[in-house]
C-alpha positions in Angstrom: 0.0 0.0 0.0 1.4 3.1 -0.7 1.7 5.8 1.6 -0.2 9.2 1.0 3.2 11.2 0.2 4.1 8.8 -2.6 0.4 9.4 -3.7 1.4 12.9 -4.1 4.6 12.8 -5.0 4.0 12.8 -8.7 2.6 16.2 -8.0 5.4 17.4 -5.8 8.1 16.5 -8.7 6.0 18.5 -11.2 7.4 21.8 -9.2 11.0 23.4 -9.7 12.9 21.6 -6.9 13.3 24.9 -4.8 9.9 25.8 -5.2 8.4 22.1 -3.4 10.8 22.9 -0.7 9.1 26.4 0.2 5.4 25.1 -0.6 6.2 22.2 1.7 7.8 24.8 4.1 4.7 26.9 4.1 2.5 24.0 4.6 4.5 23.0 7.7 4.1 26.4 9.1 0.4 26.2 8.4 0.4 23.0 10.8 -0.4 20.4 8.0 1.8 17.7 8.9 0.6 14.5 10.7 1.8 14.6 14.0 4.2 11.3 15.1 1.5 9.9 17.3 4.0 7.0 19.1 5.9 7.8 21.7 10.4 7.0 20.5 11.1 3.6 21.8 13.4 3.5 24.8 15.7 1.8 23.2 15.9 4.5 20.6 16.3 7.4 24.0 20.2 9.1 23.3 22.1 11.4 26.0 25.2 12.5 24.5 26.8 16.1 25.3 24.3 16.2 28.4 21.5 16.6 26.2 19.2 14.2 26.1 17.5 13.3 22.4 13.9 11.4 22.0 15.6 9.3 19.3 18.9 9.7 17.6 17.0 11.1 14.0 17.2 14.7 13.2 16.9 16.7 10.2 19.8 17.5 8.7 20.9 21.6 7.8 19.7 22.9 5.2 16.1 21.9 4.9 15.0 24.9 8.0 17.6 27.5 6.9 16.1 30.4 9.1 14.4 28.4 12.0 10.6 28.8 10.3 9.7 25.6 11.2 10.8 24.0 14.3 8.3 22.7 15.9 6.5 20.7 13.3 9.9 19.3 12.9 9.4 17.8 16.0 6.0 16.8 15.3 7.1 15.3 12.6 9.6 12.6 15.0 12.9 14.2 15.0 14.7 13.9 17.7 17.2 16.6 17.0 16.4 19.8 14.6 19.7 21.3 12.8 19.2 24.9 11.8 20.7 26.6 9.6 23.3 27.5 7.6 22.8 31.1 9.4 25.1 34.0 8.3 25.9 37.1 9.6 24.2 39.0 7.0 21.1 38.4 4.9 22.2 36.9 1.6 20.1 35.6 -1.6 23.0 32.4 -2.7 23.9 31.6 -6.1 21.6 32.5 -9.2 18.8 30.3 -9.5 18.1 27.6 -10.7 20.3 26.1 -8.3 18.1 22.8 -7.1 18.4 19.9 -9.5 16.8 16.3 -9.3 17.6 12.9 -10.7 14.6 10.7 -9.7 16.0 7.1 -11.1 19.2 8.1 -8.7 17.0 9.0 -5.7 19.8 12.2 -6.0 20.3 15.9 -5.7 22.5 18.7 -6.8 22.5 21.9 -5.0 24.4 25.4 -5.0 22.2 27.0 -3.0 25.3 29.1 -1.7 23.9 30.0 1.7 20.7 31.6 1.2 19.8 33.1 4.3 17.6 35.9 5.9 20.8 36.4 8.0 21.7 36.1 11.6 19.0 39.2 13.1 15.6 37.3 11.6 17.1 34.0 12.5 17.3 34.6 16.2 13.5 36.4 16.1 12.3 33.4 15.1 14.3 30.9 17.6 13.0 33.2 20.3 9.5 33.0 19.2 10.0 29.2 19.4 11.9 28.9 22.4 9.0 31.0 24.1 6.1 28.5 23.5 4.0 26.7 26.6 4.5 23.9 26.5 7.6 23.6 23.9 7.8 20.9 22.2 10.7 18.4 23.1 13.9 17.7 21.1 17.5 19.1 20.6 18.0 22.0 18.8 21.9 22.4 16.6 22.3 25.6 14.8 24.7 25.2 11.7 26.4 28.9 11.3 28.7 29.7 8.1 30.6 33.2 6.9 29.1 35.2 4.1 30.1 35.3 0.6 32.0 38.4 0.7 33.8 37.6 4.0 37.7 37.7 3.7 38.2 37.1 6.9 35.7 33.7 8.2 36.8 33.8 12.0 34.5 37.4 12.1 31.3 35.8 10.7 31.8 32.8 13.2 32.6 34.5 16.1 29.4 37.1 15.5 27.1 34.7 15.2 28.6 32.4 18.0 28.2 35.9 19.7 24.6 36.7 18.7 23.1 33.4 19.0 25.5 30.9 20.5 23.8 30.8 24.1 20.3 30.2 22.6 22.1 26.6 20.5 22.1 23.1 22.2 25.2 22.9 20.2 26.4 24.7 17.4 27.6 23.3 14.4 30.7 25.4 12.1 30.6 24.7 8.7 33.3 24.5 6.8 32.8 22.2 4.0 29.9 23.6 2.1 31.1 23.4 -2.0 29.1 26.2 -2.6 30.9 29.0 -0.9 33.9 30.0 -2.6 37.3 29.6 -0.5 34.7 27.9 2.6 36.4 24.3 2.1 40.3 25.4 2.6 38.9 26.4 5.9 39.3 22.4 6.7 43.2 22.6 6.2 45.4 21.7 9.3 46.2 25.7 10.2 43.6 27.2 8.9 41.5 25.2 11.0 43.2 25.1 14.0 43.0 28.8 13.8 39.7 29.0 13.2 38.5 26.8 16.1 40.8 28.6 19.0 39.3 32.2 17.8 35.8 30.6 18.0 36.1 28.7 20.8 37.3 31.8 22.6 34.6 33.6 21.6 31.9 30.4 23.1 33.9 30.7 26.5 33.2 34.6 26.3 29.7 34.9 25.7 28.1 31.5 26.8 28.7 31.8 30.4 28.0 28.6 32.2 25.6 27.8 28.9 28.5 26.1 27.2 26.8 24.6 23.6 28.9 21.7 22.4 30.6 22.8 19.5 30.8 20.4 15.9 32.5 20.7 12.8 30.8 19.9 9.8 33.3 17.9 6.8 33.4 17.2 3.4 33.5 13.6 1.6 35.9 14.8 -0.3 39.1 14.2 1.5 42.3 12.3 1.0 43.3 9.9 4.0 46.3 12.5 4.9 43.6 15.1 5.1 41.3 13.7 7.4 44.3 12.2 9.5 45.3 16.2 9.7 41.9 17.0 10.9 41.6 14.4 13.4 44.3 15.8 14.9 43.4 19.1 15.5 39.9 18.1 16.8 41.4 15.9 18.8 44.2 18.6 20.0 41.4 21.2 20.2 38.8 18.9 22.5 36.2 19.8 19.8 33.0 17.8 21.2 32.1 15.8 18.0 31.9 15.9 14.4 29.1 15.7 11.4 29.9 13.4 8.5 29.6 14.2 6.1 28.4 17.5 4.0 27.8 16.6 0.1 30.2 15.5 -2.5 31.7 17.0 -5.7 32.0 13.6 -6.8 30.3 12.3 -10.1 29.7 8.2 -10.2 29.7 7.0 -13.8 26.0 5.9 -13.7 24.5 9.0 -13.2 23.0 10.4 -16.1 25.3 13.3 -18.3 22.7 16.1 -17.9 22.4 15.5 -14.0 26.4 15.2 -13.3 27.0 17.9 -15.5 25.2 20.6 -13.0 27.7 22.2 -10.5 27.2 21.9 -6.8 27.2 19.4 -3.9 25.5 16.1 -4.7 23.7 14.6 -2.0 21.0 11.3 -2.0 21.7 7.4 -2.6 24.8 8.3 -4.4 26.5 9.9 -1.2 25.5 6.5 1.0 28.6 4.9 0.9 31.2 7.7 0.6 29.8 9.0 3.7 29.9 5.8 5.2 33.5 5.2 4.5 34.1 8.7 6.2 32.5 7.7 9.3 34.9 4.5 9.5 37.5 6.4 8.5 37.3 8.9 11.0 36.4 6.8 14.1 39.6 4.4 13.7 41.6 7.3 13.4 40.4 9.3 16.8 39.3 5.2 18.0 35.4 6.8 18.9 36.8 9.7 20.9 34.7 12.4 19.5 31.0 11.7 18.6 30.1 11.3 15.6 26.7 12.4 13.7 26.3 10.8 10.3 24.7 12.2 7.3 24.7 11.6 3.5 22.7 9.8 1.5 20.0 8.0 4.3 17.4 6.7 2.3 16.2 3.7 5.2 16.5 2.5 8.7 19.0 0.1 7.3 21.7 3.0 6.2 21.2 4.9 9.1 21.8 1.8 11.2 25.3 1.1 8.7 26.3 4.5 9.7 25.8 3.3 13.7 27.2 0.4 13.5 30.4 2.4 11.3 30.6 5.1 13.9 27.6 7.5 14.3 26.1 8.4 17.4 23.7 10.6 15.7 22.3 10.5 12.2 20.7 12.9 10.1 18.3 13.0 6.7 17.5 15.5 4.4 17.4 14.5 0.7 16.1 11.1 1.5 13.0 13.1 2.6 12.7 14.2 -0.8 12.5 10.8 -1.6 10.6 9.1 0.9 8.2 11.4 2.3 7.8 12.2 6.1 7.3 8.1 6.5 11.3 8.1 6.8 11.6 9.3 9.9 8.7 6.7 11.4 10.3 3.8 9.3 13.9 4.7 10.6 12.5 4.5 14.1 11.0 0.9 13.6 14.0 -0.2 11.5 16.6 0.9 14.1 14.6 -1.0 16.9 14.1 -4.2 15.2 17.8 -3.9 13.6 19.6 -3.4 16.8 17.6 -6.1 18.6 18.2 -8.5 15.8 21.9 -8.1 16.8 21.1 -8.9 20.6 21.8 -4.8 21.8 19.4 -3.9 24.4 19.8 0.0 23.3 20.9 1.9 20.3 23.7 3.5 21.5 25.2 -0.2 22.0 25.2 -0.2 18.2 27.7 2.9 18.0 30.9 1.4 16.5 30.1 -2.4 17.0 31.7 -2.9 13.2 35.3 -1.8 14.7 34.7 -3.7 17.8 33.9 -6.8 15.4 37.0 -6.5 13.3 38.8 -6.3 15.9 37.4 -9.2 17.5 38.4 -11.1 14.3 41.3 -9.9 13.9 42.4 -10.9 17.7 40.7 -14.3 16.8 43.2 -15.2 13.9 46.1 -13.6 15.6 45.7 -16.4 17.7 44.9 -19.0 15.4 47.8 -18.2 14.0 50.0 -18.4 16.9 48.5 -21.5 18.0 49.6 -23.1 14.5 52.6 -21.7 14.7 53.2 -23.2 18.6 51.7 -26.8 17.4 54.1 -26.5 14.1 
């Protein structure tokens, strides 16, 4: 049977890409969503950073760029909301049109560039939010990034960090968006390390004893050496955990010529298992010392539990919504339950890097069935 989004859906990929995402938007503000009427499963209940999430599902940046929406997020079963990407000053992005689909690759191609109605309208509407009786429940990241025009990124970070910082249950720096030029070199050893010191100077100066985690969002697209050279300065910095990843510049061969050839960060089925091998990566190199949220191309429960079991404490979705409907989020829920009691966890978070604790387990297992031979030889 299918499910009432997938009746409409025909409908919905008749618009321009950008123009579904503001009519669904505007529905969302006009309360038409159906509410998640089942309470998370306990197993499914997440405290990391001394914040405690419903579930470990959110919403990735992106989709709620200026914090319009936040509560039917919640409605909607998220456990975590991530606003954003804010800047400093209102900006309108790259020319239009700069949403593309490809519906037989469940995939997407953006250079949005950081639309945004900037850092002042952003925190109006968190306020309004944060005000409401009863509010509704679920962790709230704010993504910030510098404007277009900036030359110098550590001001645009440490203003909004400024502005906004105190009112974040953690904030989130981006440096790995493909659509902002110069924005990725920020994920170079010292122009990182840089940037995190000023910024994390500027959280100990204006959050008082409301200290918001603070995350760095990264690219797929780096070499080994790279992400070994990050992982060292998080590490070195004490940054409190990491999103993996951001979209790719990457083209695989089977996507069709008229889709790949469109600039921009691709994101959808095609970004599953380069973001995957990120979140691996990167948890064998810092051995699960910094958290982990995974993101790219979650299109079911089963790749959001491959990304926990590779390393994520967290996941997030965004262009599988596109895909899937608001169903996702209630069908990664059940999937992550059953999944993770299939392999004999009593809670999610016993899930979070059981791959490495397997290969290891293997790899101790023939180290001494090879010793044993060896002994017996």
């Amino acid at each position: 049977m299918k499910s009432l989004y997938h009746l409409v859906r025909p409908l919905v990929f008749c618009m321009a890409p950008e123009f579904a995402h503001k009519a669904t938007l505007w529905s969302l503000k006009l309360g038409l969503v159906i509410p998640f009427s089942q309470t998370p499963h306990t197993m499914l209940r997440t405290v990391l950073w001394d914040r405690v999430f419903p579930n470990p599902v959110g919403i990735a940046a992106g989709f709620d760029k200026n914090g319009e929406v936040i509560s039917a997020l919640f409605k909607m079963g998220f456990g975590f909301a991530e606003l954003g990407t804010v800047t400093l000053k209102p900006q309108i992005g790259n020319p239009k049109p700069r949403i593309f689909r490809c519906v037989s690759s469940e995939a997407v191609i953006n250079r949005m560039g950081f639309p945004s109605q900037g850092v002042a309208k952003f925190k109006e509407n968190l306020s309004a939010f944060l005000g409401k009786k009863p509010r509704p429940v679920g962790v709230i990241g704010i993504n910030i990034g510098m404007n277009k025009d900036q030359t110098d990124p550590a001001q645009d970070y440490t203003a909004l960090i400024r502005t906004i910082g105190p009112m974040a249950d953690y904030l989130a720096i981006n440096v790995s968006s493909p659509n902002t030029p110069g924005l990725r070199n920020l994920q170079q050893k010292e122009p990182l390390a840089e940037l995190l010191t000023a910024v994390m100077d500027e959280r100990a100066q204006s959050c008082g004893d409301h200290l918001p985690p603070l995350l760095v969002k990264l690219a797929p697209d780096l070499s080994d050496e790279m992400l070994a050279d990050i992982a060292e300065v998080l590490l070195d910095k004490k940054v409190d955990g990491v999103i993996l990843t951001n979209t790719t510049l990457a083209r695989p061969e089977d996507l069709p010529e008229s889709f790949a050839g469109e600039k921009g960060g691709l994101s959808g089925s095609p970004l599953t298992d380069i973001s995957t091998a990120i979140i691996r990566r990167f948890y064998a190199l810092t051995k699960g010392k910094i958290p982990i949220i995974g993101v790219g191309g979650i299109m079911s429960g089963l790749d959001a539990y491959t990304k926990i079991r590779a390393g994520a404490s967290l996941v997030q979705i965004y262009s599988g919504l596109v895909y899937e409907g608001p169903e996702l989020v209630r069908s990664i829920h059940r999937d992550l339950v059953e999944l993770a009691k299939a392999d004999g966890f009593v809670h999610i978070s016993e899930a979070v890097g059981a791959d490495h604790r397997e290969e290891a387990r293997e790899a101790n297992q023939d180290e001494k069935q090879r010793y044993a031979a060896h002994v017996h030889a």
